[in-house]
N, C-alpha and C positions, 0 to 999 in steps of 0.2 A: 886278520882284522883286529885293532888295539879294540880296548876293552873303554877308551877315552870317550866321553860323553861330546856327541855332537851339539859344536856351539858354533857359532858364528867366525869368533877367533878362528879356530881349527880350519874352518874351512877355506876363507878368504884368504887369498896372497897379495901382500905386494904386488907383484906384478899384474894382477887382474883386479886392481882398484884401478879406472881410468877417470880423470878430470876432465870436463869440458871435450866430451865426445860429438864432434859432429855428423850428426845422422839425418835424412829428410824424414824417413819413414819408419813404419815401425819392421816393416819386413828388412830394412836396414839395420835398423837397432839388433835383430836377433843373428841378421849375419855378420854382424858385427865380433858377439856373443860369440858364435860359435869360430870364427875364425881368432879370438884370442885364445879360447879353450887349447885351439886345435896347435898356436904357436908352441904351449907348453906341454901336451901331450900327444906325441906322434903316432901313438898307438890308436888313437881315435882316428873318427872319417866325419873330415866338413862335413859332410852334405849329411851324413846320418844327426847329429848334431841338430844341423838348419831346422833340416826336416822334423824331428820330434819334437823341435819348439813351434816350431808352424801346427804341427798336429795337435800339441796343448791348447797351442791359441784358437783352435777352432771348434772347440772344446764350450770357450767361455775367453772371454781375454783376461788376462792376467794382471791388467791397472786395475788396480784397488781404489783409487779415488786420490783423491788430492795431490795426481802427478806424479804420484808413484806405480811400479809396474815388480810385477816381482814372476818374470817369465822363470817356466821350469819343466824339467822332465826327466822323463828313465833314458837309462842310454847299456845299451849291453854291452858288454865286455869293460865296463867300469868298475874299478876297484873302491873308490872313492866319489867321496861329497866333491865338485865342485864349485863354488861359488864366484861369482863375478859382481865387480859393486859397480857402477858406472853413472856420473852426471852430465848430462848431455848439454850440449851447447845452448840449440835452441829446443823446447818441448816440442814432441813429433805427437801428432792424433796414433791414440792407443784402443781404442772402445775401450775405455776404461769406464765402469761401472757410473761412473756420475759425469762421466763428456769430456772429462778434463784431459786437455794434452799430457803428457808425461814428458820430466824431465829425470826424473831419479829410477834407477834400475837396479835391483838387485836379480840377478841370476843366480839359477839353481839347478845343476846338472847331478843326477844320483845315481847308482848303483839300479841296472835294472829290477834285484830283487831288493829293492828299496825295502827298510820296515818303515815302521813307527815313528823310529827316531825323527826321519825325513821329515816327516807330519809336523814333529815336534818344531821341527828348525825353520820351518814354514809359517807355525805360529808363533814361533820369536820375531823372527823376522815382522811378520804384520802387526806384533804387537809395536815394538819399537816405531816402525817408519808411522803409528799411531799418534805417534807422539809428535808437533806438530813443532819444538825447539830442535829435536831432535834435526825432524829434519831440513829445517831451514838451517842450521850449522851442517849438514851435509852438505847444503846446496851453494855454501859460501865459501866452501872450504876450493883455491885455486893451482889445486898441485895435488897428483895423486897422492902423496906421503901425507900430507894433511888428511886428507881423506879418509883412507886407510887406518890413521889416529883415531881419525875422531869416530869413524864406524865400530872399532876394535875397542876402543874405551869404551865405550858404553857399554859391552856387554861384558856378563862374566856373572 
């Protein structure tokens, strides 16, 4: 395990930024989630994946409010932060805290023995998508590579 501070950078790939995801629902949206995870890490299991973000969500749901959703979980036999950033086509009904559909998604897959860090990158995260240019330059952005910029710029 590097000794590199968990940031958003770090975590996020190119390839798990997706633009203009179409999803109906939100049980869609997560297996969505878990079947990109699963393209770049073979060593994982869909359905453990599905299922731990389903078991989050029942939890509490994970939309924070103003469209944004920021699902997440442990996953055993992970080495690493996952993250996946994704703007969906059209907003799917989340129970998100204040009623609002969700259209923007950040995912967060961790290290069963998760520490702190985790916590940390959870509060970056909702701090930023806080920020309300923020993320409507998220939501405009028409190409994952945009995307991926403009998430990745911001922090650090």
């Amino acid at each position: 395990m590097s000794d590199t501070p968990l940031t958003i950078d770090n975590i996020l790939a190119p390839e798990l930024t997706l633009c203009k995801v179409p999803a109906s629902s939100k049980k869609r949206v997560l297996e969505f989630i878990a079947e990109q995870i699963l393209q770049r890490n073979d060593a994982l299991n869909e359905s453990q994946v599905f299922n731990n973000l389903i078991a989050r969500e029942r939890l509490g749901s994970t939309g924070i409010g103003q469209g944004i959703a920021i699902p997440h979980c442990r996953l055993e036999g992970l080495e690493h932060v996952i993250g996946v950033l994704m703007t969906l086509e059209e907003a799917v009904e989340f129970d998100a805290i204040d009623n609002q559909p969700v259209d923007l998604v950040f995912a967060l897959v961790v290290p069963k023995e998760a520490t702190s860090e985790h916590l940390e990158l959870l509060s970056q995260l909702a701090e930023k998508f806080n920020e309300r240019t923020f993320c409507d330059r998220l939501r405009q952005c028409d190409d994952a590579a945009t995307l991926y910029q403009s998430m990745t710029a911001a922090s650090g």
